[in-house]
KEBAKE-738564 format. One line per 10 residues: number of its first residue (from 1); their letters; for each residue x, y, z of N, C-alpha, C. Coordinates in steps of 0.02 Angstrom, whole numbers, plus 50000, padded with zeros to 5 digits. Last residue first. Example, Ala and Ser with C-alpha at 12.3 -4.5 7.8 and 13.67 -1.06 7.14 Angstrom:
! residues 2
2	sa	50642/49888/50354/50684/49947/50357/50645/50002/50394 ~ 50660/49716/50390/50615/49775/50390/50660/49835/50390
This chain:
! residues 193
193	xxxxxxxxxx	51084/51250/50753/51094/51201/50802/51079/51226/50872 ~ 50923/51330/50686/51005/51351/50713/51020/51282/50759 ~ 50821/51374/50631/50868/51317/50598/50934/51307/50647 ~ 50668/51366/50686/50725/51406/50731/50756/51330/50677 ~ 50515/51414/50629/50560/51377/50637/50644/51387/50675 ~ 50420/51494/50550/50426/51489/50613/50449/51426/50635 ~ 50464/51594/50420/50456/51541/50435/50463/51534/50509 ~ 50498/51711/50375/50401/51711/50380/50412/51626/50387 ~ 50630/51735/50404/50602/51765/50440/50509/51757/50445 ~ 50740/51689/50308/50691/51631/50336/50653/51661/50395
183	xxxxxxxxxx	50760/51739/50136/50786/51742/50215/50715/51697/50259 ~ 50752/51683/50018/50805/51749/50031/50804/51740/50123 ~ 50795/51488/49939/50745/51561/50008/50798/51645/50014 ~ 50822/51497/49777/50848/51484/49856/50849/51551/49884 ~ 50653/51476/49671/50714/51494/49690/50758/51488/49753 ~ 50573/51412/49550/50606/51388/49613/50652/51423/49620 ~ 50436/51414/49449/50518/51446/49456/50513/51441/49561 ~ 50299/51403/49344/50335/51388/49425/50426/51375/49426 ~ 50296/51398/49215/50280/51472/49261/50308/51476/49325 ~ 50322/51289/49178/50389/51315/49165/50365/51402/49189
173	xxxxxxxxxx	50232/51181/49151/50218/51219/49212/50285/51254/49209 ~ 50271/51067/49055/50230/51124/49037/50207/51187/49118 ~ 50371/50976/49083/50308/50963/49110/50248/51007/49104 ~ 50483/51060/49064/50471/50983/49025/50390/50966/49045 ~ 50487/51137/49166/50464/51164/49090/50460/51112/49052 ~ 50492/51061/49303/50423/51100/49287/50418/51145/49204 ~ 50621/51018/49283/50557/50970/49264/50477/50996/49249 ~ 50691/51132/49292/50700/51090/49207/50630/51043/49221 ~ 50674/51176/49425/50636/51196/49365/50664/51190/49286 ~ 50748/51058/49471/50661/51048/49495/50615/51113/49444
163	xxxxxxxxxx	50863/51077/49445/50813/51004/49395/50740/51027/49414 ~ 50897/51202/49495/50877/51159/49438/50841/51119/49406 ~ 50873/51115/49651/50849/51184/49620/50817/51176/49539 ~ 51000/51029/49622/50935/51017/49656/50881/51072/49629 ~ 51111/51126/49629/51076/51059/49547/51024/51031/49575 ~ 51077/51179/49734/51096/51219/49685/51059/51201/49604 ~ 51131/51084/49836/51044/51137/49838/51045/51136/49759 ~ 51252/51067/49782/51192/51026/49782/51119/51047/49773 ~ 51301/51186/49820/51306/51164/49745/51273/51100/49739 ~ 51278/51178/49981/51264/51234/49913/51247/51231/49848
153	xxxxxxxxxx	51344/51073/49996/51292/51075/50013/51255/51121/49957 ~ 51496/51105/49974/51461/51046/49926/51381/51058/49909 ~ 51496/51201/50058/51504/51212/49985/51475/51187/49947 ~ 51494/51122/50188/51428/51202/50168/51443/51199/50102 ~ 51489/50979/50229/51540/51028/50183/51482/51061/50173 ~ 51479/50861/50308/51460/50918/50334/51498/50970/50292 ~ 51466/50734/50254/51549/50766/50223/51547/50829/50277 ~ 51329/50718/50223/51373/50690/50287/51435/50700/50307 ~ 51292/50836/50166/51276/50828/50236/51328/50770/50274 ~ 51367/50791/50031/51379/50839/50061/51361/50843/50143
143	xxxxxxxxxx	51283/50646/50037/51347/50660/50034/51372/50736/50067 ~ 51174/50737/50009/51163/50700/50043/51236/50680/50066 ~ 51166/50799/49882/51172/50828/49971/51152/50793/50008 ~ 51196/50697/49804/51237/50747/49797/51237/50789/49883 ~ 51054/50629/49813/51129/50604/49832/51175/50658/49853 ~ 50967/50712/49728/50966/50706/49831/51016/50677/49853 ~ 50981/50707/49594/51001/50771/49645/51013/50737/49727 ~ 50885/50592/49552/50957/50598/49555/51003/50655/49603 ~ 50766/50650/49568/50763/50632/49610/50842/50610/49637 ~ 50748/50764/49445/50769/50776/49542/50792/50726/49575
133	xxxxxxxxxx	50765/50664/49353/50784/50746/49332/50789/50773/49416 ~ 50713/50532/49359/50751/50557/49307/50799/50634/49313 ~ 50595/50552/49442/50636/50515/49447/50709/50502/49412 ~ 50526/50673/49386/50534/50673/49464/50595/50613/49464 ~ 50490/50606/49243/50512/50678/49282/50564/50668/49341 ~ 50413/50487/49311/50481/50496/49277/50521/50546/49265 ~ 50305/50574/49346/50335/50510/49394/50404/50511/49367 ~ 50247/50641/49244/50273/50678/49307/50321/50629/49340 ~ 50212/50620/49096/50239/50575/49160/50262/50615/49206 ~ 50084/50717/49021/50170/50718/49041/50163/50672/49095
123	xxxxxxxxxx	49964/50748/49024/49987/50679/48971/50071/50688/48968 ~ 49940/50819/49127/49916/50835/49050/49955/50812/48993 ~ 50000/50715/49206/49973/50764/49216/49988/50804/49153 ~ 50016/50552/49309/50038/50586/49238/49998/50669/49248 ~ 50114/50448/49418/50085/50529/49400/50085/50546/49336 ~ 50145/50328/49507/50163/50365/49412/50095/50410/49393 ~ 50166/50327/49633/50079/50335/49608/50090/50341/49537 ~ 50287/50319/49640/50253/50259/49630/50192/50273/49642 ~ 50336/50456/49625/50355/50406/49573/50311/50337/49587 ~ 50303/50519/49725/50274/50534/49661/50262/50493/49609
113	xxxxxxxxxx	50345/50459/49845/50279/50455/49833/50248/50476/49762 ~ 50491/50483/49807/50456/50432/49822/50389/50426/49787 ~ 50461/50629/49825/50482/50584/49769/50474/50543/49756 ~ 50457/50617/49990/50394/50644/49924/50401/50634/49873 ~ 50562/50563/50028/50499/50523/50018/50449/50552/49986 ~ 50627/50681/49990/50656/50584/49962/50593/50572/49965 ~ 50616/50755/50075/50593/50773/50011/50611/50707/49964 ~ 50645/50672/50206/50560/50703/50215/50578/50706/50113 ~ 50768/50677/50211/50731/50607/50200/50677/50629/50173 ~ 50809/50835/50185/50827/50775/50130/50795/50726/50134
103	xxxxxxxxxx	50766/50843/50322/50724/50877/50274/50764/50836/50209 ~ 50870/50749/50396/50795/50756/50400/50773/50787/50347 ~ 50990/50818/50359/50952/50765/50348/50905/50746/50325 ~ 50966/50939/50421/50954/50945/50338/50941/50881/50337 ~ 50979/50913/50571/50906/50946/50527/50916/50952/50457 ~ 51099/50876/50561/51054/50827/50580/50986/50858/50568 ~ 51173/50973/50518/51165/50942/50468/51117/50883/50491 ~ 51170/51152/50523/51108/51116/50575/51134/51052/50524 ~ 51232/51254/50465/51248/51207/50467/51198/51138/50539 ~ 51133/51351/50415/51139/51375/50480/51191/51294/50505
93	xxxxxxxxxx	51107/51320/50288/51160/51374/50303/51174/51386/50368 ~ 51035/51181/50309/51105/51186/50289/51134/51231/50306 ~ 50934/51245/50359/50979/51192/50396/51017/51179/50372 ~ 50889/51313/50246/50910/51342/50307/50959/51283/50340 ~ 50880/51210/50126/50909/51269/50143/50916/51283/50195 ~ 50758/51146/50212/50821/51091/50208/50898/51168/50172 ~ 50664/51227/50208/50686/51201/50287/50781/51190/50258 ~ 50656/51237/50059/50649/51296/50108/50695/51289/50162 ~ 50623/51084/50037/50685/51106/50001/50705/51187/50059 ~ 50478/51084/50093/50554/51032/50123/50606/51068/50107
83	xxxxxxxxxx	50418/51152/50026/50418/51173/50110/50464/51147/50120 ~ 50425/51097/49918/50447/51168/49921/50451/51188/49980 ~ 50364/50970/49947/50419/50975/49947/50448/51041/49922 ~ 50222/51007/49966/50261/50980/50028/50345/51002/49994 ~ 50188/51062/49863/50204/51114/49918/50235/51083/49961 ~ 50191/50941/49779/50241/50988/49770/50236/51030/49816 ~ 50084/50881/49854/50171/50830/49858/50205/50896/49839 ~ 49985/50968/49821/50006/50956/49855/50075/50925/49892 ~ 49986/50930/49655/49989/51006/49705/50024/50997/49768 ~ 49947/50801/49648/50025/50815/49645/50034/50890/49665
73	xxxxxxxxxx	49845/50690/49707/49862/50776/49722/49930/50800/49702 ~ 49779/50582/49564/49838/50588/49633/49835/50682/49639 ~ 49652/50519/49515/49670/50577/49545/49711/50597/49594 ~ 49698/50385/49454/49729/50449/49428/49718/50520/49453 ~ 49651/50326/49567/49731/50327/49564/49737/50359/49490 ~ 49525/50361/49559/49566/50361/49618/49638/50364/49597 ~ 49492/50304/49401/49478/50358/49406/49518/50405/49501 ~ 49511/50153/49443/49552/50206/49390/49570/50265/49418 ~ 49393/50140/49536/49477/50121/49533/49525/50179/49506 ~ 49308/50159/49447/49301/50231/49504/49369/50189/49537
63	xxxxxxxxxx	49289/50073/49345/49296/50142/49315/49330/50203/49384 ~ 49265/49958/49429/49332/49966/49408/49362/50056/49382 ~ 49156/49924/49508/49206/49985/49527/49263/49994/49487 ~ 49125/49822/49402/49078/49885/49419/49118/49957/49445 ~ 49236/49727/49449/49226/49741/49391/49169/49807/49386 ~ 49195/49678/49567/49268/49718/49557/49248/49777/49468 ~ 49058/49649/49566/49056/49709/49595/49150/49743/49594 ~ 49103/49509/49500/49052/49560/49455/49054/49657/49497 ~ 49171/49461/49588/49217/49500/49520/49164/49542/49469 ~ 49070/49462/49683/49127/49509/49699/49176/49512/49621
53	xxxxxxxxxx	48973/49370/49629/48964/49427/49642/49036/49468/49669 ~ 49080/49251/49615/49037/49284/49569/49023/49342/49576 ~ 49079/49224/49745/49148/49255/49713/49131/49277/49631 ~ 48961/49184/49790/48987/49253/49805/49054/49278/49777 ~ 48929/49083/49717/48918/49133/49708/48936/49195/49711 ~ 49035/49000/49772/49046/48996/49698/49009/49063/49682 ~ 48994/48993/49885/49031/49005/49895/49059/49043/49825 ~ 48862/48922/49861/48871/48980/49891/48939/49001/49875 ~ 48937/48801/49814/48886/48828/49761/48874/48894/49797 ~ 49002/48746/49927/49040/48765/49887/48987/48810/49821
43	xxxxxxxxxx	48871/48749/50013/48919/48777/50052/48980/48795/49978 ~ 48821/48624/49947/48785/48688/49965/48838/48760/49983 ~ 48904/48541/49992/48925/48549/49905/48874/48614/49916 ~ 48919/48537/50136/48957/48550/50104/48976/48584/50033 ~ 48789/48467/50118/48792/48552/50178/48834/48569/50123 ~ 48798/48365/50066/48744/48389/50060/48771/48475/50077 ~ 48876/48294/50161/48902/48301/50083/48869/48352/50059 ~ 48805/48290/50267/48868/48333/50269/48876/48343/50206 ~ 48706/48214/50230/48667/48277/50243/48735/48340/50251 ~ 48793/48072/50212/48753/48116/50148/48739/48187/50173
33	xxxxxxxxxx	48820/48086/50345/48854/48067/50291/48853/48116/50251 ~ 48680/48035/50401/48707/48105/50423/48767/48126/50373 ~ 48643/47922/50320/48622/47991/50318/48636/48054/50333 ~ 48745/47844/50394/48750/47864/50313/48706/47908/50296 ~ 48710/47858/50518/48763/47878/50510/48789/47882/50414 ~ 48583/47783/50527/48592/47853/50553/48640/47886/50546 ~ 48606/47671/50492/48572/47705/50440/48560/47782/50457 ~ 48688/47622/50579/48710/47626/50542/48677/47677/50476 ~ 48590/47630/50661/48630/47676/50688/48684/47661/50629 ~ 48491/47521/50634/48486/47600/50619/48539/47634/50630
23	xxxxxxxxxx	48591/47418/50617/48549/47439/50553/48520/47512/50567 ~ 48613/47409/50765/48657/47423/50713/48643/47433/50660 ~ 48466/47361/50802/48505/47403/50828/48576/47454/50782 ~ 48445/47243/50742/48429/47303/50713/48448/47363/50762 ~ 48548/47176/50788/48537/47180/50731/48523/47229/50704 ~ 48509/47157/50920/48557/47201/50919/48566/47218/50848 ~ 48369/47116/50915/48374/47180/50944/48441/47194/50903 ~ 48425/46984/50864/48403/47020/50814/48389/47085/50828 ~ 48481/46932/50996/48528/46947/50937/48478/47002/50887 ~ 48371/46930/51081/48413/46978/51100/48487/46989/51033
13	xxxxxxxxxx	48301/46821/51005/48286/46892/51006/48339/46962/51008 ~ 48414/46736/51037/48374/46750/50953/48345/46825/50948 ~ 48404/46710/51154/48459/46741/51122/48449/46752/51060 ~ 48268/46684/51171/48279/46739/51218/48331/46759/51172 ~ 48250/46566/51110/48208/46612/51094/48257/46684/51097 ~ 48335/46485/51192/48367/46505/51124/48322/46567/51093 ~ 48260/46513/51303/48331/46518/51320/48363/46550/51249 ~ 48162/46422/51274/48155/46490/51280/48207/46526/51280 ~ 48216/46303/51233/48198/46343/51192/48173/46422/51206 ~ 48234/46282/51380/48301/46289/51319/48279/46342/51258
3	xxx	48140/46285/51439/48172/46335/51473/48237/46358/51418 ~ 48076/46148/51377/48034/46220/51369/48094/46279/51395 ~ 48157/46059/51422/48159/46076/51353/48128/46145/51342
């Protein structure tokens, strides 16, 4: 009788070990639980901050935003494309038409570039200018280049030319006059196929 009851002792015990065995590791696993929930909602209240601080720091730069994309260089876009129109003359007269091309893409994309910075400049839209009054032109020799017709080409340059000083008197700069190059000797370029 004594070996029974020890016997039952023994599995009594060895049950309530396992008992509490599972009571902590259960109590180890709803704490860890909680300490994730914990990290987590920490983790979204940071998170909440810093997007705080970044529309507060969008909002700070906003004046020096602006102030970038209204200082576009339109000086510059225009020497580029007085350098283009120059080239893109010669390679036409020297019928070079895989070098006028080229100088047609090159003054496309400075147009381009005018029109989607919308340029204003002493409260004239330059952008619409440019898009309205030249940028229509570049077809015309463009066609002509592929037609390889010198005439067309010409009378493209020509309304090309034009518009570019109808836009500079619409735009109050009607001092800057465009004319077609007299000769291409202070350019160091060879147009010739």
């Amino acid at each position: 009788m004594c070996t029974f009851v020890f016997s039952k002792t023994n599995n009594y015990l060895h049950l309530l070990s396992m008992k509490i065995s599972l009571a902590i590791l259960a109590t180890i696993f709803i704490i860890s639980f909680f300490f994730q929930q914990y990290k987590i909602h920490s983790l979204h209240k940071e998170l909440d901050k810093l997007e705080m601080i970044q529309a507060k720091q969008m909002e700070i730069n906003q004046p020096f935003i602006r102030l970038e994309k209204e200082h576009y260089e339109l000086a510059i876009t225009m020497a580029r494309m007085q350098n283009y129109t120059q080239k893109l003359y010669f390679a036409g007269q020297n019928e070079n038409w895989k070098l006028a091309q080229f100088y047609t893409h090159e003054l496309e994309e400075a147009m381009e570039d005018i029109i989607d910075h919308k340029v204003t400049d002493e409260g004239k839209d330059i952008s619409s200018l440019v898009k309205k009054m030249a940028f229509p032109k570049i077809k015309k020799i463009e066609n002509a280049i592929t037609a390889q017709n010198e005439v067309d080409f010409v009378e493209g340059y020509q309304l090309l030319l034009r518009a570019c000083n109808n836009c500079h008197v619409a735009s109050n700069h009607e001092f800057i006059k465009i004319i077609t190059p007299k000769n291409e000797a202070f350019i160091n370029q060879d147009f010739k196929k």
